[in-house]
N, C-alpha and C positions, 0 to 999 in steps of 0.2 A: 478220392474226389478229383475229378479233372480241371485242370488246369485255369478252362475257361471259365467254370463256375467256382474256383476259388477269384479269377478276377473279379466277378460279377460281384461277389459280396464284398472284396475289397471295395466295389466303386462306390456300391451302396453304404456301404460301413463311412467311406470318405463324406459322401452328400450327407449320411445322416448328421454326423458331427457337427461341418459347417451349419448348416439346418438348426442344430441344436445351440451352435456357439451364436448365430445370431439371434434366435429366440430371446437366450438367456443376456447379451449385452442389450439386446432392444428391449424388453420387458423389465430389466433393470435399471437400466436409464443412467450409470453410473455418473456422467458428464450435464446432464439437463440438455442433451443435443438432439432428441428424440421427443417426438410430442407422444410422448406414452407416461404414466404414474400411477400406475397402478397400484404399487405399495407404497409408497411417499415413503422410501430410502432415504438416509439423511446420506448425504454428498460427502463422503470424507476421503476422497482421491483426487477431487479439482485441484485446490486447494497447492499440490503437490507441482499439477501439471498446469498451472495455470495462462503458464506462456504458450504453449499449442491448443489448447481448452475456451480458452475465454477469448480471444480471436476470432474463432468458430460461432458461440455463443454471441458475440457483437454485432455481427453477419446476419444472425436470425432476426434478433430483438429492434432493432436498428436504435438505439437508445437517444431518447429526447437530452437527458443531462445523467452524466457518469461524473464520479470522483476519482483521480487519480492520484499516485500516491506508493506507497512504500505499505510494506504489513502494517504499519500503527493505524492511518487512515481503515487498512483492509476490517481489522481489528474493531478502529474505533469511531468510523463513519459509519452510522445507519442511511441510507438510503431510500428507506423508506419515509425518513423523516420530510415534513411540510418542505421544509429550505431545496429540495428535491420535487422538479413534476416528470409524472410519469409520463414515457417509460423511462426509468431509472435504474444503473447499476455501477455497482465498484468494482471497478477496472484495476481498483490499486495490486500492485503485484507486490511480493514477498523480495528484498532487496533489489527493486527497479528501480533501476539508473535513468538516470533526464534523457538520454538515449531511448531507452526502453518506454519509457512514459511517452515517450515522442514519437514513438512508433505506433501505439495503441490509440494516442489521440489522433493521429492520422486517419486509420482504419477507421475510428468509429465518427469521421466527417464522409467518410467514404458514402457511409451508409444514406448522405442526405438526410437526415434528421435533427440532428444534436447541435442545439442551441446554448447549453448553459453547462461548467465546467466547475467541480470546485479542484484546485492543482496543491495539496497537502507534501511540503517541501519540506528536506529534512537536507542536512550538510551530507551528509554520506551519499543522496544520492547522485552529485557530482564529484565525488572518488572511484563510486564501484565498478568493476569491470565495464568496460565498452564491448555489449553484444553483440554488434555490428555484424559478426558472421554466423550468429546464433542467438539464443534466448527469443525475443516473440518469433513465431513461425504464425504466419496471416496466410500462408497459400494452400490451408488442409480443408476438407469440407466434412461435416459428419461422416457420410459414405467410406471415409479411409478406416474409421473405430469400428465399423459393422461386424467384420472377419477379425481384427486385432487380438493378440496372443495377452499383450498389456490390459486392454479394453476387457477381454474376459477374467486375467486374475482380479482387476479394480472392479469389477461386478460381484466378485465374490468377497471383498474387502468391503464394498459397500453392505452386504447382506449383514455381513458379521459385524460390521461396523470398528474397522480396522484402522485406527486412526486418532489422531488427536485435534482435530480441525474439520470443522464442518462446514462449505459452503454453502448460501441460500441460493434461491432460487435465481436474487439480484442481485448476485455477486458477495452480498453480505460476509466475512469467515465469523466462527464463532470456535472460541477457543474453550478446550476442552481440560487443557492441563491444570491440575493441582500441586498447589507447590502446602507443604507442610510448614515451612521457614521463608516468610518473606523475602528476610533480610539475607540469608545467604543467595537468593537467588539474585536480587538485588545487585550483589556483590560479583557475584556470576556474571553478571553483564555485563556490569562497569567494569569490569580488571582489562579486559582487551580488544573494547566496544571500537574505540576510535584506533587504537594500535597501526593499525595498517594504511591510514587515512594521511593524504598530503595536504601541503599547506596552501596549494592552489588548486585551482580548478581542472584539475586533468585524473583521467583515468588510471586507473592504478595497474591496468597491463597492457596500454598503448599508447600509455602517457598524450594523448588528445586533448585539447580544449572542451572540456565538457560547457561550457559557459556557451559556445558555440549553438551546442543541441537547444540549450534553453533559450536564445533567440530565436533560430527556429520555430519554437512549440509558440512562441508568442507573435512571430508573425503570422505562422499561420492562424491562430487566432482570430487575430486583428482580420486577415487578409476575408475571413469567412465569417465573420460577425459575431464571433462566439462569444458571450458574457461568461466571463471567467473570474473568479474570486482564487487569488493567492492568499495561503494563510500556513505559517510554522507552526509544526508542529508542536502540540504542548505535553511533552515527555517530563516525567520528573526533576527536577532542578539537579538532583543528584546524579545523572548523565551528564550534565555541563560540566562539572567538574571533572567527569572523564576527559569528557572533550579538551579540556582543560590544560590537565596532566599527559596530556600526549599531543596537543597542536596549538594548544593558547585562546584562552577566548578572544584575542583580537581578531585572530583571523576569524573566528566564526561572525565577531560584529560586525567586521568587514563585507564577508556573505553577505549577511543581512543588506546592508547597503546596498551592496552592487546589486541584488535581487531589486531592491526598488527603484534605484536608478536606470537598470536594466529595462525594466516594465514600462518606466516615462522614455526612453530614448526610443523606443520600437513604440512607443505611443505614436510620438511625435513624427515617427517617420513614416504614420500613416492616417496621419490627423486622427485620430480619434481619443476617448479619453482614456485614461489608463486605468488598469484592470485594479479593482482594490489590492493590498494588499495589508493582511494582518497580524499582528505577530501576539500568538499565542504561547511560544515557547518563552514565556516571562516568570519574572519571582513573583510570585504570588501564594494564599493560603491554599490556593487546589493543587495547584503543582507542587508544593509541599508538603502534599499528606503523609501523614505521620503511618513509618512502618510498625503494625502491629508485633508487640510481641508475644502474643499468644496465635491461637488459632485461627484469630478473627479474620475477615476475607477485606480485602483493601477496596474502597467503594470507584474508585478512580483509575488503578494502575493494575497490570496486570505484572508487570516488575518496572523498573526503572524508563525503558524505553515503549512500550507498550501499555495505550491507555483505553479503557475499556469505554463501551457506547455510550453508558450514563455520561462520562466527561465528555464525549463527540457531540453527545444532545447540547450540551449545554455550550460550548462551540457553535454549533449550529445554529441556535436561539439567538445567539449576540450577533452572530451575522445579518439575523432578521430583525436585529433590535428588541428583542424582546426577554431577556433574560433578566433574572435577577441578580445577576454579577454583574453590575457595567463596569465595574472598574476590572475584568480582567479580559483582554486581550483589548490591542492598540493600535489602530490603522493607522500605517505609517507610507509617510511619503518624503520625498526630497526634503521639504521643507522644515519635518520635525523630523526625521531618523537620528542627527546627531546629538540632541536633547533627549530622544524618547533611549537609546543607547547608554548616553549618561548615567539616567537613571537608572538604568539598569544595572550598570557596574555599581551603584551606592547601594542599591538593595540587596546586592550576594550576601554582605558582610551579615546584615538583617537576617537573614532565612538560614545560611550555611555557615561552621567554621572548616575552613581550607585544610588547616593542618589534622584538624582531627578524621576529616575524611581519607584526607591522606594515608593517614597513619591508619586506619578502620580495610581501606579498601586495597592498598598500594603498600601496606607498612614501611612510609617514609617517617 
């Protein structure tokens, strides 16, 4: 065969592929970044890629109100829910840092739309790395996934359904893991959850003032009118004791504080009122639910740190007033934090004993 017509087939052998690989990432739609759905694929590659992904995706949708946030939020904020108008999506990312959340809430004011915020705060994420020279990537456009060697394995991951985590359409994840043993999993997260975590506000690989970024996020707020609702996260009570045994619950009370005094002093320095804040991470019967010892599925918790949409609903509801728990989660400000605090050191002894968890999770 001569030469020229081995080239020819090679050219066309090339085009057809291309050809074929965008077929297959467009018709599959792996990322929701493509107005195609043909087969309504459940999403289980987002999820993974969520910092170059959902950037992208905030771009198109231009969102009226997002939830921002850490995986518990991603987990256990529905968005769908009333306390949300559309268009709506959860922006929360899998270990994003006030850094990180500060960058995604920038983008999605970009877009001129987004009115209303709800900002799902947890202590770790003013330790965890500063991404500052990576994690969100905001300067990709669809167009770059079309050709992508990544973009086509995650097309075929998405077929097979290759994954343990499924994004929705609005950013939703829904979790897919099965645990056999609550309680060892339980366990599993508390033994080295906080391990690495400092007793102040800075980054744990550029040692930074994280406290900083979260000013930031709140004047720009402020500066753009945005209705923001802060609210802790409400993790199982038996993480605090991690927290505990590796950094003191003082400092975390302390957080708390400074987060509310934080929100009045950027109030005040831009006259307007300050953003609620509420604090859901309390002793209470929900936060307490009792780990099954059989096979039963826990209605609230997905393990320790991780709590599922039923408990976000009901979050949600008391934000609107409407729930049937009013006594659990506590909006708190200047005036009661060191009362509302109080009481909460009186209550551990009530709900938990120290040493036996101790001894259970840490064998002290």
């Amino acid at each position: 065969m001569k030469p020229v017509k081995w080239i020819r087939i090679w050219i066309i052998t090339i085009i057809a592929l291309f050809i074929l690989t965008f077929l297959i990432i467009f018709i599959i739609n792996p990322y929701y970044i493509y107005e195609v759905n043909l087969f309504n694929f459940r999403k289980v590659t987002v999820y993974d890629k969520s910092r170059e992904i959902e950037p992208v995706i905030i771009k198109q949708i231009k969102p009226f109100s997002i939830a921002l946030g850490t995986s518990r939020p991603k987990y256990g904020i529905d968005v769908s829910h009333e306390y949300f108008k559309p268009v709506s999506y959860n922006l929360a990312i899998s270990a994003g840092s006030i850094y990180e959340n500060k960058q995604l809430f920038k983008l999605s004011i970009q877009q001129e739309n987004l009115k209303h915020v709800l900002l799902c705060l947890d202590y770790r994420m003013f330790n965890l790395k500063d991404k500052e020279n990576e994690g969100i990537i905001s300067n990709s456009s669809k167009i770059k996934y079309i050709f992508s060697f990544d973009a086509l394995i995650d097309s075929f991951k998405t077929v097979f359904e290759v994954g343990n985590n499924v994004v929705l359409h609005n950013g939703n994840a829904i979790r897919f893991l099965k645990y056999n043993n609550y309680a060892d999993e339980f366990k599993l997260v508390e033994k080295d959850y906080y391990k690495n975590n400092s007793k102040n506000y800075t980054y744990i690989n550029t040692g930074k003032n994280s406290f900083l970024d979260f000013e930031e996020l709140l004047e720009i707020a402020y500066k753009n009118n945005i209705n923001m609702d802060i609210i802790f996260n409400p993790s199982h009570i038996r993480l605090w004791e991690s927290l505990d045994y590796f950094i003191g619950l003082d400092t975390w009370h302390k957080w708390k504080k400074d987060i509310v005094l934080t929100v009045e002093k950027v109030a005040k320095k831009y006259n307007k009122k300050p953003f609620r804040v509420v604090d859901f991470a309390v002793y209470h019967e929900i936060t307490n639910e009792k780990i099954p010892t059989d096979s039963a599925k826990m209605k609230y918790y997905f393990e320790s740190s991780h709590y599922t949409p039923e408990l976000g609903n009901i979050v949600l509801d008391r934000l609107m007033g409407k729930s049937e728990y009013k006594d659990f989660g506590v909006e708190i400000t200047s005036k009661n934090i060191d009362a509302h605090i109080e009481k909460q050191k009186s209550l551990r002894s009530k709900f938990i004993n120290t040493q036996e968890y101790r001894r259970e999770v840490f064998g002290d």
